[in-house]
Residue frames as qw, qx, qy, qz and C-alpha x, y, z in Angstrom:
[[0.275, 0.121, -0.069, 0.951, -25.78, 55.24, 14.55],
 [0.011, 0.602, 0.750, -0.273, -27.70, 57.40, 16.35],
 [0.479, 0.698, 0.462, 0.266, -29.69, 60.15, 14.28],
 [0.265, -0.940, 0.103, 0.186, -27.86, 63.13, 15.50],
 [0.426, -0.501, 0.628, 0.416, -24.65, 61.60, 14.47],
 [0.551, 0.354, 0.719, 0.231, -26.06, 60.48, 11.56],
 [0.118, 0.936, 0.330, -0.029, -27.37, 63.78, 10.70],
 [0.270, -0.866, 0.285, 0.311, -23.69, 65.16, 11.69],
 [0.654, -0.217, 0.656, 0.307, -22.60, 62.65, 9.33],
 [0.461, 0.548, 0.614, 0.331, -24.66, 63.42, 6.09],
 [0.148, -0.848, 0.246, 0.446, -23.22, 67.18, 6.75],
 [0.576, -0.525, 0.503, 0.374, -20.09, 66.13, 6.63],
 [0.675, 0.435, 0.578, 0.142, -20.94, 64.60, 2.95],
 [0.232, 0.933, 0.192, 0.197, -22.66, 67.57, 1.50],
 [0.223, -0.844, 0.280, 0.400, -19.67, 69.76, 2.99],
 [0.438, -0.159, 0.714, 0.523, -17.13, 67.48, 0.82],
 [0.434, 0.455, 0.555, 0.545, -19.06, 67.79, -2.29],
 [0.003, -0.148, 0.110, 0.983, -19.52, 71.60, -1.95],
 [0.301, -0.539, -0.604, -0.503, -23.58, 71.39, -1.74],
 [0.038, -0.231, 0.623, -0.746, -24.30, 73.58, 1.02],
 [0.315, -0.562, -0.756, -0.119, -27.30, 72.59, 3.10],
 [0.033, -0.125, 0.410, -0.903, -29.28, 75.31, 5.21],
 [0.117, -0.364, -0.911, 0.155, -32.07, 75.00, 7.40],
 [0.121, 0.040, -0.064, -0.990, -35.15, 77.59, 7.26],
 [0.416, 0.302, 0.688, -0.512, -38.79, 77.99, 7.61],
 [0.094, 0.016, -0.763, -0.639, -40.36, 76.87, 4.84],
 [0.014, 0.350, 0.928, 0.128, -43.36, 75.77, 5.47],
 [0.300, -0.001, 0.023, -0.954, -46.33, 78.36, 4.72],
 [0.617, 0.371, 0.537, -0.439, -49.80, 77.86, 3.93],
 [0.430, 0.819, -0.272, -0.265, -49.21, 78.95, 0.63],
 [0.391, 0.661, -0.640, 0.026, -45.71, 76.64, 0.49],
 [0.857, -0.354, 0.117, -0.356, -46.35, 73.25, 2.63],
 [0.846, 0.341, -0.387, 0.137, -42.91, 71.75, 1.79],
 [0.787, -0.565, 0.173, 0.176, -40.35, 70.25, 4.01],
 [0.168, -0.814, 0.457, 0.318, -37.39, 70.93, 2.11],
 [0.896, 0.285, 0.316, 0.128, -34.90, 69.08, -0.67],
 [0.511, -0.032, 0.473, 0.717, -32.39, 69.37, -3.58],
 [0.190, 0.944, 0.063, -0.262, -32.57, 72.98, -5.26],
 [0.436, 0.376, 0.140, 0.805, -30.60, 75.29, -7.88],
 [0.168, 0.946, 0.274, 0.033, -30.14, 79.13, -7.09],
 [0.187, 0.924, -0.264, -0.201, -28.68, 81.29, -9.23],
 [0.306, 0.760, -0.569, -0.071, -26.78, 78.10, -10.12],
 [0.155, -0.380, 0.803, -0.433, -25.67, 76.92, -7.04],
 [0.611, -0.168, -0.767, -0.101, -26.73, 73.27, -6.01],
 [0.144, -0.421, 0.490, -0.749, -28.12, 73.56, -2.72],
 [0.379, -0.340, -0.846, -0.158, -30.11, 71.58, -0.09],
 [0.298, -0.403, 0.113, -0.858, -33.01, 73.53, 1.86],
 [0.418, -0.303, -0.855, 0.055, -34.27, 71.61, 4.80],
 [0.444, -0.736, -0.176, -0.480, -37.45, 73.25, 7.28],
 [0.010, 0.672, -0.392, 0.628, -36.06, 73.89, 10.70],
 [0.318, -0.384, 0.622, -0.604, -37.93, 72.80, 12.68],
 [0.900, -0.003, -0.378, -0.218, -38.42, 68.98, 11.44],
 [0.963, -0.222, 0.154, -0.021, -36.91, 66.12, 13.68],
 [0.302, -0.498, 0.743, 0.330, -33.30, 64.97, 13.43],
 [0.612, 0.275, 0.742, -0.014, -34.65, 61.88, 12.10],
 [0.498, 0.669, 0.541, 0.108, -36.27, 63.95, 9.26],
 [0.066, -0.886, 0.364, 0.278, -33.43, 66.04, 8.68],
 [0.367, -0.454, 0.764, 0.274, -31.29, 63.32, 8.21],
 [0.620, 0.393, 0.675, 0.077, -33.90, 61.35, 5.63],
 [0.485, 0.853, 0.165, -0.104, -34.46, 64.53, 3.68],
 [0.192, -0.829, 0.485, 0.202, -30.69, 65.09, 3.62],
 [0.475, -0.128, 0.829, 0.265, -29.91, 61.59, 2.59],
 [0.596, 0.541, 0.579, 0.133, -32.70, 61.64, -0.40],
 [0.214, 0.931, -0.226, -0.193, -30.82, 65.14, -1.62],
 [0.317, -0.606, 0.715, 0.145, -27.58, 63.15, -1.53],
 [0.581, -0.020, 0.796, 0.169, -28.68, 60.29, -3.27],
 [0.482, 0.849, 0.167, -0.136, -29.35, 62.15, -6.00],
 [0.174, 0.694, -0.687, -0.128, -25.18, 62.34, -6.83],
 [0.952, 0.052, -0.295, -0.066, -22.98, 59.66, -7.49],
 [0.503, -0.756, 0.356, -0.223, -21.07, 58.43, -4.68],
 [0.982, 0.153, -0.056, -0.095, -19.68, 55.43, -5.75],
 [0.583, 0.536, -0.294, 0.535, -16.37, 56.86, -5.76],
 [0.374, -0.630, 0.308, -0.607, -16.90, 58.53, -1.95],
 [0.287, 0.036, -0.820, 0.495, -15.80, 57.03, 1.24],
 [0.693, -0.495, -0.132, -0.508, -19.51, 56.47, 3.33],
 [0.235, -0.179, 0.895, -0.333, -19.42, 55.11, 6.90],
 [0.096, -0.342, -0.897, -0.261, -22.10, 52.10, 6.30],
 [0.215, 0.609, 0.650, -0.401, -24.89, 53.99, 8.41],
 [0.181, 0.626, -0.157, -0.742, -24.48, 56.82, 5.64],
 [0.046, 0.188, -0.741, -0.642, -24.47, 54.64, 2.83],
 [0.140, -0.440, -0.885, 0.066, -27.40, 52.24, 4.00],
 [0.017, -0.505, -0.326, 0.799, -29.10, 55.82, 4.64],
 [0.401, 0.440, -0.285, -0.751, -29.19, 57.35, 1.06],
 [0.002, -0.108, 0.962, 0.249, -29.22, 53.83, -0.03],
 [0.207, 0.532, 0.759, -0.313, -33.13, 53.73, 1.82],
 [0.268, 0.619, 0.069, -0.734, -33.72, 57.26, 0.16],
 [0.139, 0.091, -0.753, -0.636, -32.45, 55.85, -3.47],
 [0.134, -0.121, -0.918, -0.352, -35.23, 53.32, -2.86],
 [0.074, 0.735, 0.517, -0.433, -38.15, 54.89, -1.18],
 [0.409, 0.716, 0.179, -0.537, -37.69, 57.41, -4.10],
 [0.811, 0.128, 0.533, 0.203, -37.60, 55.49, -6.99],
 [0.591, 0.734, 0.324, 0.082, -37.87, 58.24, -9.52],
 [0.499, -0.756, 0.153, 0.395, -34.81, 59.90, -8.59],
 [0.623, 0.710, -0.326, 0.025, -32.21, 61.45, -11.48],
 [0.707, -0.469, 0.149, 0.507, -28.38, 60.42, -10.78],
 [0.033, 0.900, -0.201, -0.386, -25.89, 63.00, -12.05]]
């Protein structure tokens, strides 16, 4: 799958579980991050910098995601085999 679709795909996800995702500049001098899994005011959310790559849209997206449990979700394989890399490239991850 190619990352665009892939990216359109790990949306799709987050839409179903009701975690919105929004993209925004983040990155300061002062704040040098690239984005992830938040709370505000409650709300689960995922904040991703703007103006990364697809590519790195879609990774940071997938390592927010693999942070639920999906087991029970329909994934196409590139989406599972996606968060699946994120589970294991971050090891320390909670699951819900």
């Amino acid at each position: 799958m190619q990352n665009e679709g892939l990216l359109t795909a790990l949306e799709s996800l987050a839409e179903q579980l009701q975690i919105p995702v929004t993209y925004a500049t983040l990155e300061t001098e002062e704040l040098p991050g690239r984005g992830g899994l938040c709370v505000i005011h409650g709300e689960r959310r995922i904040i991703i910098e703007r103006t990364l790559t697809t590519r790195e849209k879609a990774r940071l997206l997938a390592i927010g995601l693999a942070q639920f449990d999906l087991e029970d979700v329909f994934l196409l394989p590139a989406v599972r085999e996606a968060i699946e890399r994120a589970k294991s490239a971050q090891p320390g991850l909670l699951r819900e």
